[in-house]
LUMMI-382305 format. One record per residue (C-alpha): chain; residue number from 0; x, y, z; residue in three letters. Coordinates in steps of 0.001 Angstrom, whole numbers, padded with zeros to 6 digits. Each point is the difference from the previous one (the first is absolute). Example, Ala and Ser with C-alpha at 12.3 -4.5 7.8 and 13.67 -1.06 7.14 Angstrom:
! residues 2
+-------+-----+---------+---------+---------+------+
| kette |  nr |       X |       Y |       Z | rest |
+-------+-----+---------+---------+---------+------+
|     A |   0 |  012300 | -004500 |  007800 |  ALA |
|     A |   1 |  001370 |  003440 | -000660 |  SER |
+-------+-----+---------+---------+---------+------+
END
This chain:
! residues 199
+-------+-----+---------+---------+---------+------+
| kette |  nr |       X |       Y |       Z | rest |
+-------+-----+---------+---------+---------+------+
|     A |   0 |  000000 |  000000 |  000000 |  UNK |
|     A |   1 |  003203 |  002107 |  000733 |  UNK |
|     A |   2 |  001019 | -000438 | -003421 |  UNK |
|     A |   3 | -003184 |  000655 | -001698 |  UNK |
|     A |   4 | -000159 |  002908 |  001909 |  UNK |
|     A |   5 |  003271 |  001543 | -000963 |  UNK |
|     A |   6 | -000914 | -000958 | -003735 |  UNK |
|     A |   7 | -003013 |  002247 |  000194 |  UNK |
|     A |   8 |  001586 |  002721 |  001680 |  UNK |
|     A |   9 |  003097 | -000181 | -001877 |  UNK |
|     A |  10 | -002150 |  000299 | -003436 |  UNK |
|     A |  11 | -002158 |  002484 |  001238 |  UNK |
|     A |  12 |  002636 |  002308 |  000555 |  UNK |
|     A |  13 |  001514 | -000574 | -002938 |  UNK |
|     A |  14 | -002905 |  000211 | -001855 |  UNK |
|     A |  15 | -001092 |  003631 |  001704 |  UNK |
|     A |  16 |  003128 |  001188 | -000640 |  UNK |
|     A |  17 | -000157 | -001027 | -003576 |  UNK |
|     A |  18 | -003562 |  002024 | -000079 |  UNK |
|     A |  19 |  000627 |  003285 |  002116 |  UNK |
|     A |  20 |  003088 |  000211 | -002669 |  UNK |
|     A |  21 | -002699 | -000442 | -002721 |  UNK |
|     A |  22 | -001941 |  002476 |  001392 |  UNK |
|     A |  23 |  002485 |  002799 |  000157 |  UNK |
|     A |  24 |  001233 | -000932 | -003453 |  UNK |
|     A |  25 | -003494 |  000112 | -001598 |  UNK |
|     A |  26 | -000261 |  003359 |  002144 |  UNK |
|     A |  27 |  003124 |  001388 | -002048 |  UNK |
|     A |  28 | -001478 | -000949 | -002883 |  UNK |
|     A |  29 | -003149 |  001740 |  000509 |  UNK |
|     A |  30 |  001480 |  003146 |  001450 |  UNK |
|     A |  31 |  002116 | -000234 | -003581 |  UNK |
|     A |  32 | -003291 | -000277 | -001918 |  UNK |
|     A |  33 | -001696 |  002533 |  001629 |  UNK |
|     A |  34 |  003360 |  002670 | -000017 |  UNK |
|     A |  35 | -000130 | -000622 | -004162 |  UNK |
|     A |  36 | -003429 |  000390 |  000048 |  UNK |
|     A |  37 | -000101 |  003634 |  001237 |  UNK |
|     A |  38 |  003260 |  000741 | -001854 |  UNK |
|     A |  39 | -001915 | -000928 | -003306 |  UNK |
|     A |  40 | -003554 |  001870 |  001420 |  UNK |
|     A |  41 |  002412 |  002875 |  000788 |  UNK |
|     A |  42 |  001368 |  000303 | -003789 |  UNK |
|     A |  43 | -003756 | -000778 | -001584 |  UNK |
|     A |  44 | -000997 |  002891 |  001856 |  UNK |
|     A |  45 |  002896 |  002373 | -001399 |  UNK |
|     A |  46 | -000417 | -001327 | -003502 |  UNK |
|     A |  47 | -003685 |  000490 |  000276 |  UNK |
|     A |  48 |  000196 |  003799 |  001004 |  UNK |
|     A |  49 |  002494 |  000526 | -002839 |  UNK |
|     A |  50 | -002595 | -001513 | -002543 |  UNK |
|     A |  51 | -002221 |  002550 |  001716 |  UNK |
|     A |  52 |  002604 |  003056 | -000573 |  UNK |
|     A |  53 |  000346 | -001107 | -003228 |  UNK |
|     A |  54 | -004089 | -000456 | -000642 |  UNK |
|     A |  55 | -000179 |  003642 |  001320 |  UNK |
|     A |  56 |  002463 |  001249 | -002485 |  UNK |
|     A |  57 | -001502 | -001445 | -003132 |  UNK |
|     A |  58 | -004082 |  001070 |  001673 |  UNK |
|     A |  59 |  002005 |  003834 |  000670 |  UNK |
|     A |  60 |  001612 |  000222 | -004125 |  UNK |
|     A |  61 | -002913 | -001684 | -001294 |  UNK |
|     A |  62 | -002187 |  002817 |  001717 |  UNK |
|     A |  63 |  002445 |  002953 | -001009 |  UNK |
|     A |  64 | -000403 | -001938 | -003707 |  UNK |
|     A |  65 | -003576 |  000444 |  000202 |  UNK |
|     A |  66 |  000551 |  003824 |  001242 |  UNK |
|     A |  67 |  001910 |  000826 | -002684 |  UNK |
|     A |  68 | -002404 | -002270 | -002670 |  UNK |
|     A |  69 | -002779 |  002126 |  001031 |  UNK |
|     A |  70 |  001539 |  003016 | -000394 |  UNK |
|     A |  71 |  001363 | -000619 | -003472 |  UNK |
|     A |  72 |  003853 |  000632 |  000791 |  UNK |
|     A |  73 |  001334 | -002141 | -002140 |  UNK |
|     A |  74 |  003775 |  000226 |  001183 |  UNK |
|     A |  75 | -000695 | -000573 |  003536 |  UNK |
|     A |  76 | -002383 | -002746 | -000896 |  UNK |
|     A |  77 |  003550 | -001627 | -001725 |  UNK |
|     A |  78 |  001714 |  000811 |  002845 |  UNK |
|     A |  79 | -001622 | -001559 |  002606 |  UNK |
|     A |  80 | -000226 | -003435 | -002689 |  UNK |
|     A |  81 |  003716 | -000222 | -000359 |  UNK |
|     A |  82 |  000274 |  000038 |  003575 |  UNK |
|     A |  83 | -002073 | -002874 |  000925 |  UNK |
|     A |  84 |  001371 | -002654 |  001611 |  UNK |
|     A |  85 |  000954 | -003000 | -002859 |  UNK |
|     A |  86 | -002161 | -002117 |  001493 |  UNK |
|     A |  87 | -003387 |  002282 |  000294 |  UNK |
|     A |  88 |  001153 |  001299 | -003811 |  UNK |
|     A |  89 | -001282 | -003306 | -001142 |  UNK |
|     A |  90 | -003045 | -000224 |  001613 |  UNK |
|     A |  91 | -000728 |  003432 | -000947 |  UNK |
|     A |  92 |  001122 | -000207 | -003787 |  UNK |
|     A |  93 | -002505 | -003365 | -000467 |  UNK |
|     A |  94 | -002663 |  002326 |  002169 |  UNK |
|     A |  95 |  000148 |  002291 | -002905 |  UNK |
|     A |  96 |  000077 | -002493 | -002723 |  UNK |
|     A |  97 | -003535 | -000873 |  001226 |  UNK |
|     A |  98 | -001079 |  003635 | -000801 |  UNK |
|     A |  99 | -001551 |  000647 |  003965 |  UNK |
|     A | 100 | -001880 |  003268 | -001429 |  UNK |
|     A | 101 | -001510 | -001602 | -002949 |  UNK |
|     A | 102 | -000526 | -003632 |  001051 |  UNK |
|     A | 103 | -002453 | -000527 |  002879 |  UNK |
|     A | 104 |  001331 | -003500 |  001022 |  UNK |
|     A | 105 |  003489 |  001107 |  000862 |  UNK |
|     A | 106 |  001230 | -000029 |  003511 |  UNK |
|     A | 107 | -000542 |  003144 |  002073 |  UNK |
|     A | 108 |  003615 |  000360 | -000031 |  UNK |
|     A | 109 |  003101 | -001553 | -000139 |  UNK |
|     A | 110 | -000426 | -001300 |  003638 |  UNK |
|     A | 111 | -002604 | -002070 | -000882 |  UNK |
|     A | 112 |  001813 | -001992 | -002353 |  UNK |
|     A | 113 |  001034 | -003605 |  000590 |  UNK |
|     A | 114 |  003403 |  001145 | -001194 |  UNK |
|     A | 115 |  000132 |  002359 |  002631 |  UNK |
|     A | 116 |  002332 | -002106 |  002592 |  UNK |
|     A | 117 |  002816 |  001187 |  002355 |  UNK |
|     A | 118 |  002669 | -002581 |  000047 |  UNK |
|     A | 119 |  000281 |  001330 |  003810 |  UNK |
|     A | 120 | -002818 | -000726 |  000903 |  UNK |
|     A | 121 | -000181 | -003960 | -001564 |  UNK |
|     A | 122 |  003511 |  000104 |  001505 |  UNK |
|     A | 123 | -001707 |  001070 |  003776 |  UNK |
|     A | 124 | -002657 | -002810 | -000806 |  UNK |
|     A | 125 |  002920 | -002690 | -000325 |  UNK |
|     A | 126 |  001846 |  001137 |  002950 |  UNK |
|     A | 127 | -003274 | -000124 |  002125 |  UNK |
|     A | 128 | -000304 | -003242 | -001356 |  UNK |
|     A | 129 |  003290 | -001341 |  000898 |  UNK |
|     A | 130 | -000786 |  001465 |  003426 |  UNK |
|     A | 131 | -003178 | -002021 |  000187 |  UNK |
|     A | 132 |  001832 | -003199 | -000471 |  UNK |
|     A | 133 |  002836 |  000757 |  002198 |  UNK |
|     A | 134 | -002740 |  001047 |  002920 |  UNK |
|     A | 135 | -001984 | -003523 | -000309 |  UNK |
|     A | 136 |  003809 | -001382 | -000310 |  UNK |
|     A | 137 |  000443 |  001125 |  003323 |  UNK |
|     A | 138 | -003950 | -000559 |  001033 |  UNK |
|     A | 139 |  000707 | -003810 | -000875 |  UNK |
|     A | 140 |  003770 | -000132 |  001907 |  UNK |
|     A | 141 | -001700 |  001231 |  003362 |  UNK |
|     A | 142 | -002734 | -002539 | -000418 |  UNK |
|     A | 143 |  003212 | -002751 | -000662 |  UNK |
|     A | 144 |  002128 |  001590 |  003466 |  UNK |
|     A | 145 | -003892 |  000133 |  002145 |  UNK |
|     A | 146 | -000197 | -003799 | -000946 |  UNK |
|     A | 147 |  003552 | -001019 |  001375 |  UNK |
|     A | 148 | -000672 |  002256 |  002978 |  UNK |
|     A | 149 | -003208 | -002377 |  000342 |  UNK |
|     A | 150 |  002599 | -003007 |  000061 |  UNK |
|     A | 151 |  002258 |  001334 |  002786 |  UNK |
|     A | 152 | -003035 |  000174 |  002201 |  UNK |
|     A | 153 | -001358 | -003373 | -001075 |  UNK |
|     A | 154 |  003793 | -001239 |  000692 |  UNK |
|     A | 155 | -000049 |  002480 |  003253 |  UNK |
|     A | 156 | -002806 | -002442 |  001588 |  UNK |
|     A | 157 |  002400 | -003306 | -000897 |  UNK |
|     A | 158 |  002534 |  001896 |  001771 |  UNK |
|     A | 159 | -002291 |  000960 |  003256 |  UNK |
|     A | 160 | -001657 | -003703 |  000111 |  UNK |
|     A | 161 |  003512 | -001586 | -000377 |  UNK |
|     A | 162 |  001371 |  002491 |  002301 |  UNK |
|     A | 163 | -002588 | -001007 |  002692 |  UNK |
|     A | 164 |  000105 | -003376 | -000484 |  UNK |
|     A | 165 |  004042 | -000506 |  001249 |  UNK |
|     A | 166 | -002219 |  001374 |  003721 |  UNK |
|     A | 167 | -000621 | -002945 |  002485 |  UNK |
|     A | 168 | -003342 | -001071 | -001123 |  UNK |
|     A | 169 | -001696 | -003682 | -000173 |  UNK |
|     A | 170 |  000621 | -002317 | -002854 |  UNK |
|     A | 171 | -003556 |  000749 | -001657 |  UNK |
|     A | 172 |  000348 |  003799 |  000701 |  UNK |
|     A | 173 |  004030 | -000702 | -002186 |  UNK |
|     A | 174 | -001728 | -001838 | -002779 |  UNK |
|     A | 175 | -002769 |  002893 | -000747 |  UNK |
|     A | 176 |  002169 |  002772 |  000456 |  UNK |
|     A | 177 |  002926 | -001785 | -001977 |  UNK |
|     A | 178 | -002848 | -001088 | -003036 |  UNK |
|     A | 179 | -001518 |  003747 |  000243 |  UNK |
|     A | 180 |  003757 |  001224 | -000663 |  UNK |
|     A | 181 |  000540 | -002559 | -002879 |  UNK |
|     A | 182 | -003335 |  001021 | -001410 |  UNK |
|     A | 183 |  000515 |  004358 | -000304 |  UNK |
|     A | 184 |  003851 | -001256 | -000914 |  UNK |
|     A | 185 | -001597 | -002390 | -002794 |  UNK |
|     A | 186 | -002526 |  002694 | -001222 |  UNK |
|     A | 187 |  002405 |  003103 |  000395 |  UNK |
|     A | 188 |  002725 | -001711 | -002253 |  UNK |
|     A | 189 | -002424 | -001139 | -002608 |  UNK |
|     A | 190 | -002308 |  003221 | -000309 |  UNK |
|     A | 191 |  004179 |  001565 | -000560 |  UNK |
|     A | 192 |  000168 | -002500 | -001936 |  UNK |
|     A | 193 | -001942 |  001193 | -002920 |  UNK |
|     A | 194 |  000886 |  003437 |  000619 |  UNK |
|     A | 195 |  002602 |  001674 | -002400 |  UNK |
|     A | 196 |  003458 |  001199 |  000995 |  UNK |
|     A | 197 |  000561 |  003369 | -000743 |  UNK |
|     A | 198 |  002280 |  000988 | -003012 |  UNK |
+-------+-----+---------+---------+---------+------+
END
């Protein structure tokens, strides 16, 4: 009984060991997860309001356009074309091409074209994204380190029965304390078992 006894305690501490390492590793992992994660929200969210500087830019030249339209000055009308940004020159040259005065089923304006995209702000979209996946990364580590921690105290009552059971007790009293040990050292080593060891 003295050996059995020493097999179950000498596993058990093995095994908690094993899992309060497990833990802290899967806790690294999902402090890593989550640091990335705000990194990556932190960048979206500068991307993003530089698509927005940028949106303002084109809405502010396409508006002094439309000043300048409306009160026939031809030259500044050129001017304010040729200083479009490359990418809102497009849209706006394919706006045109759909004659917006004369043709009652073109856009509004050049916003309201499909074409009309800010590589920003697709960009912002990705890196939100990303941040997404590295947030549930670290969503599904802490779930992986709360499960080992769930070991060490299933392994913790192996420890306390086998613990108790070297006490002068009766025979019987040996036996069920001794078989309760076994059983949370059985169960705690193979629920870790099928748990996976952090990378």
């Amino acid at each position: 009984m003295d050996l059995l006894s020493a097999i179950v305690l000498g596993v058990s501490a093995l095994a908690t060991a094993y899992a309060s390492y497990q833990a802290e590793l899967w806790d690294g992992e999902q402090a890593a997860h989550y640091t990335d994660a705000n990194a990556l929200r932190t960048e979206a969210s500068k991307v993003s309001l530089q698509a927005g500087q940028l949106q303002g830019a084109d809405l502010m030249a396409f508006g002094a356009y439309l000043s300048a339209y409306s009160g026939n000055e031809e030259a500044l009308k050129q001017f304010y074309v040729q200083r479009f940004r490359p990418e809102f020159k497009r849209v706006f040259d394919t706006w045109m091409e759909s004659r917006p005065l004369q043709n009652p089923d073109a856009a509004p304006t050049p916003f309201a074209l499909p074409d009309y995209d800010l590589k920003e702000r697709e960009h912002a979209s990705d890196l939100e994204q990303q941040a997404q996946e590295k947030f549930a990364a670290g969503e599904d580590a802490n779930d992986k380190g709360d499960k080992f921690v769930l070991a060490t105290v299933i392994l913790a009552n192996a420890l306390f029965f086998g613990g108790i059971n070297q006490l002068p007790h009766s025979i019987l009293v040996r036996k069920i304390l001794l078989g309760l040990a076994g059983a949370f050292c059985i169960v705690g080593v193979a629920y870790m078992a099928l748990l996976p060891a952090a990378p």
